[in-house]
Backbone as XML, in Angstrom:
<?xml version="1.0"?>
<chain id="A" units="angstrom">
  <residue number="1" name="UNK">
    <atom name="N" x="19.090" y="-59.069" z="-9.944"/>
    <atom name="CA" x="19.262" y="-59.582" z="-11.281"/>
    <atom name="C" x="20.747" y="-59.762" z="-11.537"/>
  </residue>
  <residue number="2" name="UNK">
    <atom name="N" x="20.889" y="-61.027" z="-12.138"/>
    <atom name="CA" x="22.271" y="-61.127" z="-12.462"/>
    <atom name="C" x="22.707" y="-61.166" z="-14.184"/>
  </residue>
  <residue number="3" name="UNK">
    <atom name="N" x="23.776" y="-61.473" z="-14.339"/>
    <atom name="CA" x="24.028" y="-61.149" z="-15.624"/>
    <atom name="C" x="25.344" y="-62.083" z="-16.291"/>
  </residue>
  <residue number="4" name="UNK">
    <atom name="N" x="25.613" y="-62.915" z="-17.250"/>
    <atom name="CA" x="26.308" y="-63.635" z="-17.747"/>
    <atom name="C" x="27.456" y="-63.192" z="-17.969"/>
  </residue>
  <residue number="5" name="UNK">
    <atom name="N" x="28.431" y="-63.154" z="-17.480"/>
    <atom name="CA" x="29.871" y="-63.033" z="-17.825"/>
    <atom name="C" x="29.715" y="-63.150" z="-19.650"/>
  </residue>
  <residue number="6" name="UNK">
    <atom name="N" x="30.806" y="-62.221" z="-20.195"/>
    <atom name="CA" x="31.019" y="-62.525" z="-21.504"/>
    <atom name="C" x="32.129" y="-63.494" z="-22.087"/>
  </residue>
  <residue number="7" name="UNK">
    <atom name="N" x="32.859" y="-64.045" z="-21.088"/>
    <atom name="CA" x="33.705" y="-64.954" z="-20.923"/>
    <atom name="C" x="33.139" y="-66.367" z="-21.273"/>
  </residue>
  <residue number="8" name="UNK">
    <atom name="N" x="34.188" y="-67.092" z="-21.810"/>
    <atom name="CA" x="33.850" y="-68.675" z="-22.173"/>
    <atom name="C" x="34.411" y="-69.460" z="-21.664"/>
  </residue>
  <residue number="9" name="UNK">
    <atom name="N" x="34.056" y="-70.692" z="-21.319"/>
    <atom name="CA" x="34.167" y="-71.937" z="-20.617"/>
    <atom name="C" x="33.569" y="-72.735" z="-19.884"/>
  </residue>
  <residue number="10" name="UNK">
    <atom name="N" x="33.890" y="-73.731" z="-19.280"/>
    <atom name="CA" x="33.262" y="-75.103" z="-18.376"/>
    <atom name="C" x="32.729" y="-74.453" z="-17.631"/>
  </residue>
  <residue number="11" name="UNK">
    <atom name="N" x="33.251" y="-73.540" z="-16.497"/>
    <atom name="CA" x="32.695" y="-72.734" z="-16.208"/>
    <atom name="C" x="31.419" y="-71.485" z="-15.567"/>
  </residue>
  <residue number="12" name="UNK">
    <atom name="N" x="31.331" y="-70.852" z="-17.502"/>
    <atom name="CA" x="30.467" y="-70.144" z="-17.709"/>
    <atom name="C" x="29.272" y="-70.970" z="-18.149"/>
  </residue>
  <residue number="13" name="UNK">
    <atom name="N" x="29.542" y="-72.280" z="-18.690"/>
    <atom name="CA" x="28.204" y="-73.220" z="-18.980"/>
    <atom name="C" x="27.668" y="-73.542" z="-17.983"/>
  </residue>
  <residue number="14" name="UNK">
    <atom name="N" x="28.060" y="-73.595" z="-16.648"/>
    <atom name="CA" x="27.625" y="-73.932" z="-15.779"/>
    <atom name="C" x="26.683" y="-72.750" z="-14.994"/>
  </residue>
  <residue number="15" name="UNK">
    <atom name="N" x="27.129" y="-71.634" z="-15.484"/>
    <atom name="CA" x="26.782" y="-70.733" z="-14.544"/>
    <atom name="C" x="25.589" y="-70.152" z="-15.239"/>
  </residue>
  <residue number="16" name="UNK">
    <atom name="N" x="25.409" y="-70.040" z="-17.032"/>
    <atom name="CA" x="24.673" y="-69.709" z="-17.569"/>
    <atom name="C" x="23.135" y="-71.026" z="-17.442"/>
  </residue>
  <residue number="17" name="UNK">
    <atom name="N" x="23.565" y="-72.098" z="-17.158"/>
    <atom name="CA" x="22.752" y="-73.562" z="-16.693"/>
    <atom name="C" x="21.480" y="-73.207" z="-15.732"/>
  </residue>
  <residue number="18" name="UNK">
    <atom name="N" x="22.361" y="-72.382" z="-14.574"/>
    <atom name="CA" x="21.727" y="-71.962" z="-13.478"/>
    <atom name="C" x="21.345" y="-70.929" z="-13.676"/>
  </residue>
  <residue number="19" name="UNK">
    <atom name="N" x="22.045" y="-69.928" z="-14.014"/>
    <atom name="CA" x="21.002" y="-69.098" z="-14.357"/>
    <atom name="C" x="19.523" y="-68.719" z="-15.628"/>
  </residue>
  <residue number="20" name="UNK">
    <atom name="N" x="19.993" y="-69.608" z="-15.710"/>
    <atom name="CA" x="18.260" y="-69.973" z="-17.161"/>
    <atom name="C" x="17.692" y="-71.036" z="-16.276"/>
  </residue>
  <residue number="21" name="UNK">
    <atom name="N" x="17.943" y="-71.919" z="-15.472"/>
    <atom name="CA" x="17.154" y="-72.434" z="-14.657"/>
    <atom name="C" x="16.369" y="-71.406" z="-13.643"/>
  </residue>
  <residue number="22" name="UNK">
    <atom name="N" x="17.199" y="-70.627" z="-13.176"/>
    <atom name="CA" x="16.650" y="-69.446" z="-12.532"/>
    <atom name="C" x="15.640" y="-68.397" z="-13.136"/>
  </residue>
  <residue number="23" name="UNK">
    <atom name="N" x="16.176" y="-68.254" z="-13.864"/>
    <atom name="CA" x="15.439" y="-67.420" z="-14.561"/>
    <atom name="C" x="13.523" y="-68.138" z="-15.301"/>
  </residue>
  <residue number="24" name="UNK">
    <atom name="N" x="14.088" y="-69.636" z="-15.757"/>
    <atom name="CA" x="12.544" y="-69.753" z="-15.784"/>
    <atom name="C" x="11.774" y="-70.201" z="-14.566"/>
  </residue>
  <residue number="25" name="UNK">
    <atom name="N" x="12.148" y="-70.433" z="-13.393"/>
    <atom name="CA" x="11.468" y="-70.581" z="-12.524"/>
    <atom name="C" x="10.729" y="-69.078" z="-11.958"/>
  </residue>
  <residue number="26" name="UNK">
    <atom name="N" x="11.592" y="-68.303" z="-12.186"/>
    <atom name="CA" x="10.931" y="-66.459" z="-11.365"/>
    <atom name="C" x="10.345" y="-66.412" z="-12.671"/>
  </residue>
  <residue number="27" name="UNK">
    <atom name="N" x="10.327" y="-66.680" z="-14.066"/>
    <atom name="CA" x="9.177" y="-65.922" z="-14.735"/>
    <atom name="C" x="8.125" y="-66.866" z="-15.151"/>
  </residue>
  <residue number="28" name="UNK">
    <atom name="N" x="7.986" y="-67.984" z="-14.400"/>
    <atom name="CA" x="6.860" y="-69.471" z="-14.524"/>
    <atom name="C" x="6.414" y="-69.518" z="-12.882"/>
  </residue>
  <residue number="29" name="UNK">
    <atom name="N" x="6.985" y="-68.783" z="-12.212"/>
    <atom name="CA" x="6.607" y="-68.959" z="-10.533"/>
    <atom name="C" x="6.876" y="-70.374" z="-10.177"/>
  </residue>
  <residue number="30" name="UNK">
    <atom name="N" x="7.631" y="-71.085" z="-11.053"/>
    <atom name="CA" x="8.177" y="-72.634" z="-10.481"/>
    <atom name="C" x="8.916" y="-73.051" z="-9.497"/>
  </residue>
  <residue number="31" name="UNK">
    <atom name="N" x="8.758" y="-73.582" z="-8.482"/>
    <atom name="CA" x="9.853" y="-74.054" z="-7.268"/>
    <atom name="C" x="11.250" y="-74.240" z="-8.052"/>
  </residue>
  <residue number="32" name="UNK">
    <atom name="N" x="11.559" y="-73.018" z="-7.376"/>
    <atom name="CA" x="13.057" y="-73.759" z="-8.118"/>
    <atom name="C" x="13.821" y="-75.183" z="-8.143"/>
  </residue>
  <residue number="33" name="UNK">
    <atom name="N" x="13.268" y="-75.866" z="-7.528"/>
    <atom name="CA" x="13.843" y="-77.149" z="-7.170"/>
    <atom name="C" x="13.307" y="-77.608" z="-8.246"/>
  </residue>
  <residue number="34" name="UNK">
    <atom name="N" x="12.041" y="-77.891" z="-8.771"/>
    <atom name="CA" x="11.494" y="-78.134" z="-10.350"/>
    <atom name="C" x="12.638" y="-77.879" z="-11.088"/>
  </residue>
  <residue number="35" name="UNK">
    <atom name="N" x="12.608" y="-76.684" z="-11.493"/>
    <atom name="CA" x="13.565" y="-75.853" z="-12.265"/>
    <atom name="C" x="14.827" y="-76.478" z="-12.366"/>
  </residue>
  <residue number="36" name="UNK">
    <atom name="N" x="15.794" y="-76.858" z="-11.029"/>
    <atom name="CA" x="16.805" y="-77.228" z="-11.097"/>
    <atom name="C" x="16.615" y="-78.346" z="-11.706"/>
  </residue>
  <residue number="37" name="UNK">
    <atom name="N" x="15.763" y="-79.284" z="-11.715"/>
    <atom name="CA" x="15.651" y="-80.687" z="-12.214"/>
    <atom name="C" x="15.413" y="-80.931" z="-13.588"/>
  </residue>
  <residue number="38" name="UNK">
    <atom name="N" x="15.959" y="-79.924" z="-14.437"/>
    <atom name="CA" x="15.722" y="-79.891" z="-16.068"/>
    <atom name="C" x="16.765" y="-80.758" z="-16.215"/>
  </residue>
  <residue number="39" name="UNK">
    <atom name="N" x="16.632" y="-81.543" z="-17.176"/>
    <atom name="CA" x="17.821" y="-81.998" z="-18.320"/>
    <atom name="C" x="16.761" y="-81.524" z="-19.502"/>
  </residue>
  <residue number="40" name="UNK">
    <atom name="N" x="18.379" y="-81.668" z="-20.191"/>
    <atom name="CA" x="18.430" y="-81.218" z="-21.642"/>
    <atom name="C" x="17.288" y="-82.204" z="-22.219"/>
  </residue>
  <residue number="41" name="UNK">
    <atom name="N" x="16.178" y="-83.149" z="-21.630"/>
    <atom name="CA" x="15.076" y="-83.509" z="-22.664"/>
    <atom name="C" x="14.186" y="-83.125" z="-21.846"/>
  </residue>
  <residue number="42" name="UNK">
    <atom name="N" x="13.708" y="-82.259" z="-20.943"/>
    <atom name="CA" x="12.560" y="-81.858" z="-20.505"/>
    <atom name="C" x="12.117" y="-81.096" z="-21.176"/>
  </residue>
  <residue number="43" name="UNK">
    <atom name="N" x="10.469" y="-81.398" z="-21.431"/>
    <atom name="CA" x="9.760" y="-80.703" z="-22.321"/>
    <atom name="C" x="9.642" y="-79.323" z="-21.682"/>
  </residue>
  <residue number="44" name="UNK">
    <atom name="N" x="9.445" y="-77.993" z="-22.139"/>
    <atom name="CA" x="8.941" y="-76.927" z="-21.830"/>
    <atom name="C" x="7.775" y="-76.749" z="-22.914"/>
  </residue>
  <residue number="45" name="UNK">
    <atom name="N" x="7.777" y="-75.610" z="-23.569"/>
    <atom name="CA" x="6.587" y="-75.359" z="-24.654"/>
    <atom name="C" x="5.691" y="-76.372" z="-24.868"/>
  </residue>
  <residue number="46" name="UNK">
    <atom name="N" x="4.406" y="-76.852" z="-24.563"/>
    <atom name="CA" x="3.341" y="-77.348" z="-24.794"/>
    <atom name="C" x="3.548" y="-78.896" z="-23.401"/>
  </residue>
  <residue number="47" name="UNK">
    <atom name="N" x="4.413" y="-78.745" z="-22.811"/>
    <atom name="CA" x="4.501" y="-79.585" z="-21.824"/>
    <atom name="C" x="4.349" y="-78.965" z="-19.964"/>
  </residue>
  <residue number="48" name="UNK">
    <atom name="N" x="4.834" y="-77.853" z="-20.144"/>
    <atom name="CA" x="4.928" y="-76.941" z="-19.277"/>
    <atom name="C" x="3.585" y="-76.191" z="-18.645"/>
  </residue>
  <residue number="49" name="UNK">
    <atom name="N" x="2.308" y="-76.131" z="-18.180"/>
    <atom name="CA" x="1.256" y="-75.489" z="-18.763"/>
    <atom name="C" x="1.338" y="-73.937" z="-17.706"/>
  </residue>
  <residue number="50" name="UNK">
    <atom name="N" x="2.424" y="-73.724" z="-17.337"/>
    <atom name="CA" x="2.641" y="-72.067" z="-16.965"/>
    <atom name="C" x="3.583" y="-71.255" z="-18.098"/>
  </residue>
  <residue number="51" name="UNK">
    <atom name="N" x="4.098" y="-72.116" z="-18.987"/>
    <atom name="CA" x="4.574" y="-71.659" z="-20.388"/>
    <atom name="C" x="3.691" y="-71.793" z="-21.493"/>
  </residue>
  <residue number="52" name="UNK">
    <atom name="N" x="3.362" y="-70.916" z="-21.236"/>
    <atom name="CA" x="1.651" y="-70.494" z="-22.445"/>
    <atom name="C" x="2.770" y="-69.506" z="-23.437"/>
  </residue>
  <residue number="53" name="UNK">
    <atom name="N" x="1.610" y="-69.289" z="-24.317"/>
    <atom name="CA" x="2.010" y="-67.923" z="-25.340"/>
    <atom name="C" x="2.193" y="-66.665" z="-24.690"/>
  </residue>
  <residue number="54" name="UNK">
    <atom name="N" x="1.860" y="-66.059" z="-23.888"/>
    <atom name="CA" x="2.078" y="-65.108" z="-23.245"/>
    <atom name="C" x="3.269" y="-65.137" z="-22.173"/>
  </residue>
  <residue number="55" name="UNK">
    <atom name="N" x="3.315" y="-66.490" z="-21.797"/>
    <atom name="CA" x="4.410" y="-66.439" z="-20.680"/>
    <atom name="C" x="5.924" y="-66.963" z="-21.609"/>
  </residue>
  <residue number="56" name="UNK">
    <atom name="N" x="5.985" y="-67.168" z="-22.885"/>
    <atom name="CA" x="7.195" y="-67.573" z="-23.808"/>
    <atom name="C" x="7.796" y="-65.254" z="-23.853"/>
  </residue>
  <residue number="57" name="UNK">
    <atom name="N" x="6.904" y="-64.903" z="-24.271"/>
    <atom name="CA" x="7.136" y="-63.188" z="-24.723"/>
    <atom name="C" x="7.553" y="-62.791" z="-22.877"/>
  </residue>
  <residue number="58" name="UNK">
    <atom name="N" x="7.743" y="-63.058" z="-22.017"/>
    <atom name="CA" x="7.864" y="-62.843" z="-20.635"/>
    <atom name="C" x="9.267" y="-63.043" z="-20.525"/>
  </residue>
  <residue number="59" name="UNK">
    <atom name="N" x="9.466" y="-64.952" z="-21.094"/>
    <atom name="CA" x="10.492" y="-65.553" z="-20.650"/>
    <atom name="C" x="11.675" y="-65.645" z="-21.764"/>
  </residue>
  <residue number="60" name="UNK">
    <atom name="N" x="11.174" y="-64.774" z="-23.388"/>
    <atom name="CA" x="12.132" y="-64.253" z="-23.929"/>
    <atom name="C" x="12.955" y="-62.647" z="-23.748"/>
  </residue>
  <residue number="61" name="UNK">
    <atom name="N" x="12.181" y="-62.139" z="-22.806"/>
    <atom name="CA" x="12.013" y="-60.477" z="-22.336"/>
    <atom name="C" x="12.876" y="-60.528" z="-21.299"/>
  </residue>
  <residue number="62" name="UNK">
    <atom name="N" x="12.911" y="-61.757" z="-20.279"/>
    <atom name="CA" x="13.655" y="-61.764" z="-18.895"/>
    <atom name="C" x="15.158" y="-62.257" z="-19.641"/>
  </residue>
  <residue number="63" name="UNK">
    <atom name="N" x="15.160" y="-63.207" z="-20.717"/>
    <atom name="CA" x="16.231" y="-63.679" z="-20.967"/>
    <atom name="C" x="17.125" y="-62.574" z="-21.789"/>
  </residue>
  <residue number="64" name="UNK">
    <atom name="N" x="16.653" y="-61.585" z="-22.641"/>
    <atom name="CA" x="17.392" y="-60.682" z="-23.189"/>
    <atom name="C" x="17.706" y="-59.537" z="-21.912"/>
  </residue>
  <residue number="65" name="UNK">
    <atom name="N" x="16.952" y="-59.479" z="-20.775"/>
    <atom name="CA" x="17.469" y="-58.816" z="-19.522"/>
    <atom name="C" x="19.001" y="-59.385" z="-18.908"/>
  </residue>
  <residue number="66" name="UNK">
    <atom name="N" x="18.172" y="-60.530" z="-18.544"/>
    <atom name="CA" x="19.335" y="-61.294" z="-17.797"/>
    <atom name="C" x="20.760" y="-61.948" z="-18.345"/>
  </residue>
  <residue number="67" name="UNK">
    <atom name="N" x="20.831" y="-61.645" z="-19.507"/>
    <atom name="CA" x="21.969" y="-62.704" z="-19.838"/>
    <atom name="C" x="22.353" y="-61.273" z="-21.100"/>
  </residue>
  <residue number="68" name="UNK">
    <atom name="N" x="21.531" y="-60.848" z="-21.404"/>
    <atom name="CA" x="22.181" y="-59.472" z="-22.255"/>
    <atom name="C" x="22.437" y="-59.415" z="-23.610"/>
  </residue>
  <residue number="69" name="UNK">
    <atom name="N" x="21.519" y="-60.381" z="-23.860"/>
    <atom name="CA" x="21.400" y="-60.796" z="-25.591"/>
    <atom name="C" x="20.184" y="-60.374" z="-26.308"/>
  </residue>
  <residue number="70" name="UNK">
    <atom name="N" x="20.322" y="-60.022" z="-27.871"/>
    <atom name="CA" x="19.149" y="-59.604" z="-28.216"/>
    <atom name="C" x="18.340" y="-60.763" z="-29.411"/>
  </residue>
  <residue number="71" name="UNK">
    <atom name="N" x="17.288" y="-60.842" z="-28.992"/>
    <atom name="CA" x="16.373" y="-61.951" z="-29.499"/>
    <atom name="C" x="15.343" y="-61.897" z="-30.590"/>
  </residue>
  <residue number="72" name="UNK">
    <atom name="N" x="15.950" y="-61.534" z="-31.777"/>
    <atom name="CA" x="14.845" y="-61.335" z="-32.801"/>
    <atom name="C" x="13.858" y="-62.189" z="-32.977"/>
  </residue>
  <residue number="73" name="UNK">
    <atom name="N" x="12.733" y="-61.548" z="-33.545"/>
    <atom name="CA" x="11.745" y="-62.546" z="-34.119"/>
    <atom name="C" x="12.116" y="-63.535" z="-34.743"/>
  </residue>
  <residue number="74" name="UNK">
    <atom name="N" x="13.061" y="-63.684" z="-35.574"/>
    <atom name="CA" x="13.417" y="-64.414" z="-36.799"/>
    <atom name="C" x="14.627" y="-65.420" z="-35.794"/>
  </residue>
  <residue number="75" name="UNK">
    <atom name="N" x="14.490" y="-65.220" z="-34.706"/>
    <atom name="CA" x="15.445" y="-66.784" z="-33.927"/>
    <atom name="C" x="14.327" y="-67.648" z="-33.083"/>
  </residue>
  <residue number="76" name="UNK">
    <atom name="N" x="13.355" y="-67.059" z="-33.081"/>
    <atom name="CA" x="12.317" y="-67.932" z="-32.383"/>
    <atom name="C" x="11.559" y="-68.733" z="-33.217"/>
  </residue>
  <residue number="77" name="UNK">
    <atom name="N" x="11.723" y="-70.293" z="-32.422"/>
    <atom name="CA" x="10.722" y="-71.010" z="-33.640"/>
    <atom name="C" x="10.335" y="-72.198" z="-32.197"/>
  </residue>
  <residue number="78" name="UNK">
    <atom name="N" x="9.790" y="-73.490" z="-32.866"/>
    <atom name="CA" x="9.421" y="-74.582" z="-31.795"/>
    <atom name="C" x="10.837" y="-75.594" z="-31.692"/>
  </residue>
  <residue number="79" name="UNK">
    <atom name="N" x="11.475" y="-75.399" z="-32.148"/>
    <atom name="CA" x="12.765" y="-76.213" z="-32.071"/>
    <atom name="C" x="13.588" y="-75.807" z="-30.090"/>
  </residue>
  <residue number="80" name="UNK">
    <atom name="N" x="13.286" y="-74.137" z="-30.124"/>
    <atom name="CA" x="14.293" y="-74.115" z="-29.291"/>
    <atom name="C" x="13.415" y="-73.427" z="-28.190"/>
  </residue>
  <residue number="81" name="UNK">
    <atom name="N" x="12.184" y="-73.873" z="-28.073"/>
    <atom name="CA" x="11.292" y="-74.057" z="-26.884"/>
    <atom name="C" x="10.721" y="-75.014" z="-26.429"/>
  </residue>
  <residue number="82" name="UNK">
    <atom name="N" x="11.481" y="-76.012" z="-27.160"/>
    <atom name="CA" x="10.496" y="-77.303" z="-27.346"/>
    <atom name="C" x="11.306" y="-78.189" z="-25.957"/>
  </residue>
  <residue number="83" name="UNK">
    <atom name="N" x="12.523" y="-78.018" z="-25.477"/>
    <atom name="CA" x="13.361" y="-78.821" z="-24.547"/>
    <atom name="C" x="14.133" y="-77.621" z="-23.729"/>
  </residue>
  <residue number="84" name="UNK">
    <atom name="N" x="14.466" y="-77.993" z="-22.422"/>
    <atom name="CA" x="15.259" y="-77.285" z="-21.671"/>
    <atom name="C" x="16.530" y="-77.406" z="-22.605"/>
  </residue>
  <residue number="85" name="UNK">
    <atom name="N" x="17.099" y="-78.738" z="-23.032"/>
    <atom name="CA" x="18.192" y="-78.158" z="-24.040"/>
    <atom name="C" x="18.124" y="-77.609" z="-25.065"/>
  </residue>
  <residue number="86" name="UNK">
    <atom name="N" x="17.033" y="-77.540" z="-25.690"/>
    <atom name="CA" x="16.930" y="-76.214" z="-27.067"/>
    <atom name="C" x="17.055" y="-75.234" z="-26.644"/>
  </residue>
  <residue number="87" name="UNK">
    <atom name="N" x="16.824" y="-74.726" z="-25.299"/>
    <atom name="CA" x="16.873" y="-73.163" z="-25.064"/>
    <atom name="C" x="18.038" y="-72.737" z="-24.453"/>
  </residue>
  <residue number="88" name="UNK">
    <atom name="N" x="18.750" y="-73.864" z="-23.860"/>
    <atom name="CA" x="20.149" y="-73.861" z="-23.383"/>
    <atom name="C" x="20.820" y="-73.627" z="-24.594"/>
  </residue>
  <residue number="89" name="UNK">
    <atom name="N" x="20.663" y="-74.485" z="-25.442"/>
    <atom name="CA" x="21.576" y="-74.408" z="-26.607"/>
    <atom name="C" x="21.277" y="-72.986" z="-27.439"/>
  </residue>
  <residue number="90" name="UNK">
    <atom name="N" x="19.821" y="-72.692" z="-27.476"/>
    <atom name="CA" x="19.672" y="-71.075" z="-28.084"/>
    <atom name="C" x="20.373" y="-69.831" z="-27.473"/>
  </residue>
  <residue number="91" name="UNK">
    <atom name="N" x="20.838" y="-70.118" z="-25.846"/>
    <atom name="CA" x="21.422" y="-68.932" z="-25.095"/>
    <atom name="C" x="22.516" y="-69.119" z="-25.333"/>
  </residue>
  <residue number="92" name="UNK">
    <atom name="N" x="23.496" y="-70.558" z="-24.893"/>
    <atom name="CA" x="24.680" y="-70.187" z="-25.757"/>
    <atom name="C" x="25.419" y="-70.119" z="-26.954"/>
  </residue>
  <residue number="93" name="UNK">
    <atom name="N" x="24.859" y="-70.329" z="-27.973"/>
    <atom name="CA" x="24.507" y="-69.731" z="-29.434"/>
    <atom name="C" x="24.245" y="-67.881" z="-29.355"/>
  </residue>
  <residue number="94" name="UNK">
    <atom name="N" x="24.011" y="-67.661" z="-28.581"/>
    <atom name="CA" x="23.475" y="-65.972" z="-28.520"/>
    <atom name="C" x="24.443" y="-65.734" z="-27.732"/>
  </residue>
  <residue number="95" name="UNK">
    <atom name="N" x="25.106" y="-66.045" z="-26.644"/>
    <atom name="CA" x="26.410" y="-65.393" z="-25.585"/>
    <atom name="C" x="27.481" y="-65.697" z="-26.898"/>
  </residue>
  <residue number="96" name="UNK">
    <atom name="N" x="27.582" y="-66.462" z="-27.661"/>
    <atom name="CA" x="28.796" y="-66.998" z="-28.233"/>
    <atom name="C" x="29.083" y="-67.089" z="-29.567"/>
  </residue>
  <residue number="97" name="UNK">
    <atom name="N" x="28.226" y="-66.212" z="-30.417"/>
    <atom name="CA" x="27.780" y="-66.375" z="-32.103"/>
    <atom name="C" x="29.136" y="-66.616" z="-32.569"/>
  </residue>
  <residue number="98" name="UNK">
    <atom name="N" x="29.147" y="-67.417" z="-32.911"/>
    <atom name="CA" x="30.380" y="-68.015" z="-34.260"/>
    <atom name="C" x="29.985" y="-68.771" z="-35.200"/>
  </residue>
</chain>
């Protein structure tokens, strides 16, 4: 298991990219090569069908592991499960609150 630098930059976007690509492929059992092939408009939530309701509480559980952020109820909605870039944009929003 790896873990996000708390550091900012070109960088760390890159590295946090791959690792949330990583990360939903080990908790969706997806070829990572899938995985790598997200852009920011690939559907996940209701497009995805190994991202069910049960596997979102998995892949918000691995992400407060792996990257070291904490994920209240009250930040989860369909906006930022709805695209590989909503959830990109929800992690670094959470590494980077300002």
């Amino acid at each position: 298991m790896t873990t996000i630098p708390t550091t900012k930059g070109a960088a760390d976007g890159a590295a946090l990219d791959c690792e949330l690509k990583a990360l939903i492929a080990d908790v969706l059992g997806l070829d990572p090569a899938q995985a790598n092939a997200f852009g920011p408009e690939t559907g996940l939530f209701g497009h995805l069908p190994e991202l069910d309701s049960m596997a979102v509480a998995g892949l918000l559980t691995e992400m407060e592991d792996r990257l070291n952020i904490v994920i209240e109820d009250d930040d989860v909605d369909g906006a930022m499960l709805e695209t590989y870039g909503g959830l990109l944009a929800f992690a670094q929003a959470k590494l980077d609150p300002r």
